[in-house]
C-alpha positions in Angstrom: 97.9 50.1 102.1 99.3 51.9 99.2 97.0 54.8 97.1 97.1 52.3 94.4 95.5 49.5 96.8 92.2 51.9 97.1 89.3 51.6 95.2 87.8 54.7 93.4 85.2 55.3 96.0 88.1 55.2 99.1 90.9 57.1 97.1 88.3 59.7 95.7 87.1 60.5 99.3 90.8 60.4 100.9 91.5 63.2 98.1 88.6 65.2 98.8 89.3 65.3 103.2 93.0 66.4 102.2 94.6 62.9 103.5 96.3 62.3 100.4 96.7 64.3 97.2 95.9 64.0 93.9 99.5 63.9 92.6 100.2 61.4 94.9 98.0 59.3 93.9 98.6 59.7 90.4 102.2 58.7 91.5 101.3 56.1 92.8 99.2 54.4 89.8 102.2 55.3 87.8 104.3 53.8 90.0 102.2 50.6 90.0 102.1 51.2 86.3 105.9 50.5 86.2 106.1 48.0 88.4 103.6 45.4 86.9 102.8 46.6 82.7 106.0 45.2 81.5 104.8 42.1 82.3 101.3 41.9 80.9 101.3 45.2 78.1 98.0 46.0 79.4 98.7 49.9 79.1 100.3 50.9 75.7 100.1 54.4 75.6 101.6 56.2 78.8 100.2 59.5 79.7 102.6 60.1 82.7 103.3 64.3 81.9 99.9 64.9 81.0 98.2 63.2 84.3 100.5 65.2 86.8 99.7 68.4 85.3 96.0 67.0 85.8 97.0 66.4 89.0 98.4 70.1 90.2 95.5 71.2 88.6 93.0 69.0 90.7 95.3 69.8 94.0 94.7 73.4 93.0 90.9 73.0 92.8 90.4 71.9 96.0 92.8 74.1 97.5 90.9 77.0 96.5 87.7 75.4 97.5 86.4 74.4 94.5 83.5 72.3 94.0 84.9 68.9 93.0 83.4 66.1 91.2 83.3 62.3 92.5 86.1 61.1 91.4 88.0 64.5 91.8 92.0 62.9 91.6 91.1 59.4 91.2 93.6 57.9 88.4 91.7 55.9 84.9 92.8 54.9 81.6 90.9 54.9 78.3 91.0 52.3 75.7 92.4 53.2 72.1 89.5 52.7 70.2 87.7 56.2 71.5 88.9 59.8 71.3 90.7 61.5 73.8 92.3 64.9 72.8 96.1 65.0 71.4 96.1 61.1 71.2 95.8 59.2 68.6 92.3 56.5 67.9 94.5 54.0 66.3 92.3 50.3 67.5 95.3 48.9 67.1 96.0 49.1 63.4 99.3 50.1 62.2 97.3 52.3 59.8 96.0 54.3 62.1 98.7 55.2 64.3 98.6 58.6 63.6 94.5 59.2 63.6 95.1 61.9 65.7 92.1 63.0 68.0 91.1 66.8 68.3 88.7 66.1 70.9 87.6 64.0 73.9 84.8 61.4 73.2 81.7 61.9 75.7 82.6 58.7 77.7 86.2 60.3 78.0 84.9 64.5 78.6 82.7 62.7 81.4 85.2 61.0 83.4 87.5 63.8 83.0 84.2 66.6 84.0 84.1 64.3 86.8 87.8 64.6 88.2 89.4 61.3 87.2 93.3 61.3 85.3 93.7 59.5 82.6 97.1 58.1 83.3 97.2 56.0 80.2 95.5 54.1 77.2 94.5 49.9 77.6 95.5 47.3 74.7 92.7 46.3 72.2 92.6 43.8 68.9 92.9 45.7 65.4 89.1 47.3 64.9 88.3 45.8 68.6 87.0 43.0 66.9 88.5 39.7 68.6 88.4 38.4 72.3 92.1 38.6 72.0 93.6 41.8 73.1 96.5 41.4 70.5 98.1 43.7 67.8 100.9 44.3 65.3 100.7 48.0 66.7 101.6 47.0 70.3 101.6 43.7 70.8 99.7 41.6 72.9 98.4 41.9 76.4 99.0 38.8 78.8 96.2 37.8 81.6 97.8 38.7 84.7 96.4 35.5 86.0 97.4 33.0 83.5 99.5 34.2 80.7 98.8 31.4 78.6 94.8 32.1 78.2 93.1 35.7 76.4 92.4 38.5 79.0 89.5 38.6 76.8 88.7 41.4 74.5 87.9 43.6 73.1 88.9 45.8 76.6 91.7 43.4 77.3 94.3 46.1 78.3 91.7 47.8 80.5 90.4 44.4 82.4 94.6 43.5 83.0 95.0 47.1 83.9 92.4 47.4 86.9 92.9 43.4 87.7 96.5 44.4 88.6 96.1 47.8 90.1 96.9 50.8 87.6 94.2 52.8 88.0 90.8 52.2 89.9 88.4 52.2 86.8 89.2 51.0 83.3 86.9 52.7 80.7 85.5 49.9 78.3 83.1 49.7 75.8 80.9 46.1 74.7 78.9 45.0 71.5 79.7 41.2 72.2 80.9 41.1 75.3 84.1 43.3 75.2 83.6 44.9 79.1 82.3 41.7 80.6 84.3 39.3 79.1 87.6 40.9 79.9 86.2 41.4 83.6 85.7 37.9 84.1 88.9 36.6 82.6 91.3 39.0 84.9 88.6 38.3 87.5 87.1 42.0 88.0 84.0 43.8 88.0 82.3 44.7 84.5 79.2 46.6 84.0 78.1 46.8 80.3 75.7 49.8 80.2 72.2 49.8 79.3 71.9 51.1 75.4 71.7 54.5 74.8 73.1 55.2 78.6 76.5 56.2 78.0 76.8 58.7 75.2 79.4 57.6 72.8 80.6 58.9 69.3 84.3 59.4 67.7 84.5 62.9 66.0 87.6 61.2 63.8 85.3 58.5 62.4 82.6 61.3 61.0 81.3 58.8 58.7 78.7 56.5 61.3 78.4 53.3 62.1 77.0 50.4 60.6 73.4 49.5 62.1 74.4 46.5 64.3 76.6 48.7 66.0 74.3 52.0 66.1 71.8 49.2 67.8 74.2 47.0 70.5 77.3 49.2 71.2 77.5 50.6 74.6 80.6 51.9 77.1 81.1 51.0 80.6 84.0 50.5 83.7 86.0 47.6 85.1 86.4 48.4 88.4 87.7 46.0 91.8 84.2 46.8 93.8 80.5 46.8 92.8 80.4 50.3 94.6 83.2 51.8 91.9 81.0 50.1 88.9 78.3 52.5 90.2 80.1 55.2 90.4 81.9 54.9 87.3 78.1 54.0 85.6 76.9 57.8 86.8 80.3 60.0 85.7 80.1 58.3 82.4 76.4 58.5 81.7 76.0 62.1 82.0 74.3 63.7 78.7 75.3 64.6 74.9 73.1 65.6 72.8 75.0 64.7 69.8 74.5 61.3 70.5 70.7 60.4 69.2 70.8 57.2 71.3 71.7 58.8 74.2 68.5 58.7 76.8 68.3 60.9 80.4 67.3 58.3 82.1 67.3 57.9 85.9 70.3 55.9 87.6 67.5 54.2 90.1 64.2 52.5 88.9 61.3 52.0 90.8 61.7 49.2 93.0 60.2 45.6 92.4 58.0 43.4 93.6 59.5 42.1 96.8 61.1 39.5 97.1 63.0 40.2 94.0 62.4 37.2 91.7 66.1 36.1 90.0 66.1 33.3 87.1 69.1 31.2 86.7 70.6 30.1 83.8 73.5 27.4 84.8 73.6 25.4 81.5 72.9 27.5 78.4 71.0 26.6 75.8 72.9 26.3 72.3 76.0 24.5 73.3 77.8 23.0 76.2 78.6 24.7 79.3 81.9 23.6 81.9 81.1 22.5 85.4 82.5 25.0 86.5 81.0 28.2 85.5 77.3 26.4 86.1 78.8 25.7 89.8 79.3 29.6 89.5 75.8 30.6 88.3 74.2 27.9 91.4 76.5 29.7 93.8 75.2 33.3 92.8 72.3 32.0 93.5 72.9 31.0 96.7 74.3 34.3 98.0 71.0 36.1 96.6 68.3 33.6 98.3 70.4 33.8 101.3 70.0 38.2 100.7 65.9 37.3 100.7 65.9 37.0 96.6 63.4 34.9 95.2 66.2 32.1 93.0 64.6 29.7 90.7 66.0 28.2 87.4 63.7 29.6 85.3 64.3 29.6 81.3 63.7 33.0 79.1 62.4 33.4 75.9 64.6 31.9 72.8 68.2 31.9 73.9 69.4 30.4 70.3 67.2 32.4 68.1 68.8 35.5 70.1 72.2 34.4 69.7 71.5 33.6 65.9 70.0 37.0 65.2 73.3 38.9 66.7 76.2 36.7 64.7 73.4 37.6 61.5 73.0 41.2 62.0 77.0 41.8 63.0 78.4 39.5 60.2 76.7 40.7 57.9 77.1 44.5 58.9 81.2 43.3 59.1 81.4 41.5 56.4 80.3 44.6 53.9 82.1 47.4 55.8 85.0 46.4 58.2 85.9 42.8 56.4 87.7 44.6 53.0 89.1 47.1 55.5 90.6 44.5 58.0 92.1 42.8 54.5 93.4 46.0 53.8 95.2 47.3 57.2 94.4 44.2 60.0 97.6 42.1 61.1 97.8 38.8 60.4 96.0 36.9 63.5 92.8 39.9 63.1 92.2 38.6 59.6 92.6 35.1 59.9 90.1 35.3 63.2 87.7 37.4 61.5 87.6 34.9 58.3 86.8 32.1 60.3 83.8 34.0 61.6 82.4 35.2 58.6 83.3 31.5 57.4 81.0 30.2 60.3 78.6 33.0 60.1 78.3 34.1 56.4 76.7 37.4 55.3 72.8 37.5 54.8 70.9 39.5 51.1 68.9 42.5 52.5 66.0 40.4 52.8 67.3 38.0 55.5 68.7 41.1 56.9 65.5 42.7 57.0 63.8 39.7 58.8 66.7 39.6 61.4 65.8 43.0 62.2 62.3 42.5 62.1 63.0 39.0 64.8 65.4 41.4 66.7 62.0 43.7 67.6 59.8 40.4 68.5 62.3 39.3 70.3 63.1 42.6 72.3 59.2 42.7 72.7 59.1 38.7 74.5 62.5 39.8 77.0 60.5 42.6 77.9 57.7 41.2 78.8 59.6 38.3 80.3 61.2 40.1 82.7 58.1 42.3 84.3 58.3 38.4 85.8 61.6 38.2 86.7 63.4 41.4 87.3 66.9 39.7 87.2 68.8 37.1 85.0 72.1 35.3 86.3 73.7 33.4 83.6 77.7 32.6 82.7 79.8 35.4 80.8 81.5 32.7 79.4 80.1 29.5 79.2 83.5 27.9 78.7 86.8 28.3 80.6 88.6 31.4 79.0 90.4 30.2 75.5 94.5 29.8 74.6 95.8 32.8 73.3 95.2 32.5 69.5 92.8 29.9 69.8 90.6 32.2 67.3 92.5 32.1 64.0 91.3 28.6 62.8 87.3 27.9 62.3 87.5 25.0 64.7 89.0 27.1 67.5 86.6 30.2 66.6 83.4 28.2 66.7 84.4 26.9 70.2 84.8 30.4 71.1 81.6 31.5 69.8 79.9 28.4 71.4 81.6 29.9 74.8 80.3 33.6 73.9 76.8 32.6 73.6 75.1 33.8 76.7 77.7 37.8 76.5 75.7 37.8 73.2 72.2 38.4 74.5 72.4 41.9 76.4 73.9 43.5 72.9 71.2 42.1 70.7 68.5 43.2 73.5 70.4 46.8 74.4 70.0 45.7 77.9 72.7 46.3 81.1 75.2 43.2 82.2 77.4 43.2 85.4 79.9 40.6 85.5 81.1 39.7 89.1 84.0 37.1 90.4 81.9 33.8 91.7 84.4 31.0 92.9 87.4 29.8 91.4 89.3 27.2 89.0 92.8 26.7 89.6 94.1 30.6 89.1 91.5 31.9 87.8 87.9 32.9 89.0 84.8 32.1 87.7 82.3 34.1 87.9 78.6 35.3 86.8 77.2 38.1 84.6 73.7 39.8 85.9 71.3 41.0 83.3 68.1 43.2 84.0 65.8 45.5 81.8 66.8 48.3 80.1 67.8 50.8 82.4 67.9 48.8 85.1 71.9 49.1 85.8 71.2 49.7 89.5 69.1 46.3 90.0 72.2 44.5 88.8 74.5 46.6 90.9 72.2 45.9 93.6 72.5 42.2 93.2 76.3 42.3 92.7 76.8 44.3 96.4 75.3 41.3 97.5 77.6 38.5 96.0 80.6 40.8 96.3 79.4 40.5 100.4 79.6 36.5 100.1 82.7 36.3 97.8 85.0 39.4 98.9 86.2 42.8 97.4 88.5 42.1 94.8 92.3 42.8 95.4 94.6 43.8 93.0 97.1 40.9 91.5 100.9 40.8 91.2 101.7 38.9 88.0 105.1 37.8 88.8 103.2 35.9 92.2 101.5 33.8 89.2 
């Protein structure tokens, strides 16, 4: 098996023992990097000098007996829309191309603190604000699966990258479902953090966020094994103060009620839901009762009223600050998709924004409660089979996507952790599940997904041209 082949969690402790080297296997990521991104664009920003001096440096470390982090040598990428030091935060837009970064963001200074190379930078939409990873910048990114359907998006490049081998984890970050929904369209691993347990702000965008984001925006890895989710999940989480919504909170909870009590969610309420992905869901839960978990299809508290509240608070927040700027600098495709949206969903005065707010905390306050019951929640990531590229531009097309999105839209209203795991399979591509618990509760999902990984096998990297 080649260096690429490993996981983070094998390559990391082959590194550490001396059986292979960190140059090496940076060498061989960018090896696998040239083999398989000019068919799929995943990667658009190559930082091959940059990750071999890394690499001397890490060999160097350890030959001098150094202590060395847990991914000491393992090879990453980053996606364009956070700082990383000497590269520019362009998201895509044209406009940006030379927003040049003076320092690492936290998610970024974290993997690095923690030994992995950043070999290169993943493929995004303008303003990461489509489910199409697709720009006039660098083009568009191809699902190494099926070429003719989205990778998803926002972290598009980063769920193509890992799907196909370059690198072990892909850095992502999620406010709709941007790290799940890329996971399960290349068919990888996802694991949308808790809120406020990955520290995350961009020096070059001093100015803040709007509130929707300040309350639903979180990072977190694609990976090819549950066990590289978790390890990615506690590199990336550790502290920075400048981040007021960062919390230093334990990795592990206390554990539950035994057995562990799982509610499934096969057809979601809102909308219509494919076979296929509610044969997914029912399968999850067939590997978990079979692991001793207590499975039951069990409803939680207002799924609509949810989804409602997040296209309220996000439209609204978009169509005041990012909408006139996407007019300005988006491309084409970014524009027309966000139009339809704000067509479908159209901003709110500051009284019905107020209200969703004020629903947002009753809300929060009846999940909460809801799951003291049932510490787990297996639902879709998509209830729909992954769209056509481009399907978004028209209102017809965008409110089928949104009608697909439903159930990725509940953890980023709520702030609370999602891990998206391969379940089954339709034609090429896998379906698959996302896991939802409490807040803070990233480890009960991981937890869960060790166990479906068991029943459905580790993930191997694809070869696009063996579509």
């Amino acid at each position: 098996m080649e260096l690429w082949q490993l996981d983070a969690t094998d390559l990391a402790h082959l590194i550490r023992s001396g059986r292979a080297s960190a140059r090496e296997a940076v060498q061989s990521a960018l090896a696998r990097l040239d083999a398989v991104n000019p068919a799929i664009n995943a990667v658009v920003r190559r930082l091959d000098d940059e990750a071999l001096v890394a690499a001397a440096a890490a060999d160097a470390a350890r030959a001098r007996g150094d202590a060395l982090g847990p991914l000491h040598g393992v090879p990453v990428t980053t996606k364009i829309n956070v700082d990383q030091q000497g590269h520019p935060t362009d998201n895509g837009v044209v406009a940006l191309k030379d927003l040049m970064a003076t320092e690492d963001s936290p998610v970024v200074a974290n993997l690095k603190a923690a030994g992995a190379i950043v070999i290169g930078r993943t493929n995004a939409p303008p303003f990461s604000m489509r489910i199409f990873s697709d720009n006039a910048l660098h083009g568009r990114t191809l699902n190494p699966l099926d070429a003719a359907i989205t990778p998803g998006g926002s972290s598009g490049g980063a769920g193509a990258a890992v799907a196909t081998g370059i690198g072990a984890i892909a850095h992502g970050n999620d406010i709709g479902g941007s790290v799940r929904i890329p996971a399960h369209c290349c068919g990888v691993v996802g694991l949308r953090t808790a809120f406020g347990r990955v520290p995350a702000l961009n020096a070059s965008a001093p100015g803040g966020r709007p509130i929707g984001a300040q309350l639903m925006s979180t990072q977190g890895p694609h990976t090819r094994s549950v066990r590289d989710a978790r390890l990615a999940l506690a590199a990336m989480a550790r502290g920075d103060r400048r981040d007021w919504k960062w919390a230093d909170m334990p990795l592990a909870g206390p554990a539950p009620a035994r057995p562990i009590r799982v509610a499934l969610v096969p057809e979601v309420p809102g909308g219509s839901t494919h076979p296929a992905q509610a044969a997914a869901v029912r399968q999850a839960g067939a590997h978990l009762a079979a692991a001793g978990y207590r499975v039951e299809e069990v409803l939680p508290p207002e799924i609509p009223q949810v989804v409602e509240t997040w296209h309220t608070l996000l439209a609204t927040d978009s169509a005041l600050g990012l909408w006139p700027l996407m007019q300005q600098v988006g491309d084409d495709d970014a524009k027309a998709a966000m139009k339809a949206w704000l067509d479908l969903y159209p901003p709110v005065d500051l009284a019905a924004y107020a209200a969703a707010l004020q629903r947002r905390d009753a809300l929060l306050m009846r999940w909460l409660a809801w799951f003291e019951q049932w510490p787990l929640l297996v639902t879709p990531v998509l209830c729909h089979l992954p769209p056509a590229q481009r399907s978004d531009v028209t209102v017809e097309g965008q409110r089928e996507i949104f009608d697909s999105m439903r159930a990725a839209l509940i953890a980023p209203l709520l702030g609370l952790p999602g891990l998206a795991v391969p379940v089954g399979r339709h034609g090429a591509l896998r379906t698959g599940v996302q896991i939802m618990a409490t807040r803070w509760r990233e480890d009960l999902c991981l937890d869960a997904g060790e166990v479906i990984e068991a029943c459905e096998g580790v993930v191997a990297a694809v070869d696009p041209a063996a579509r």
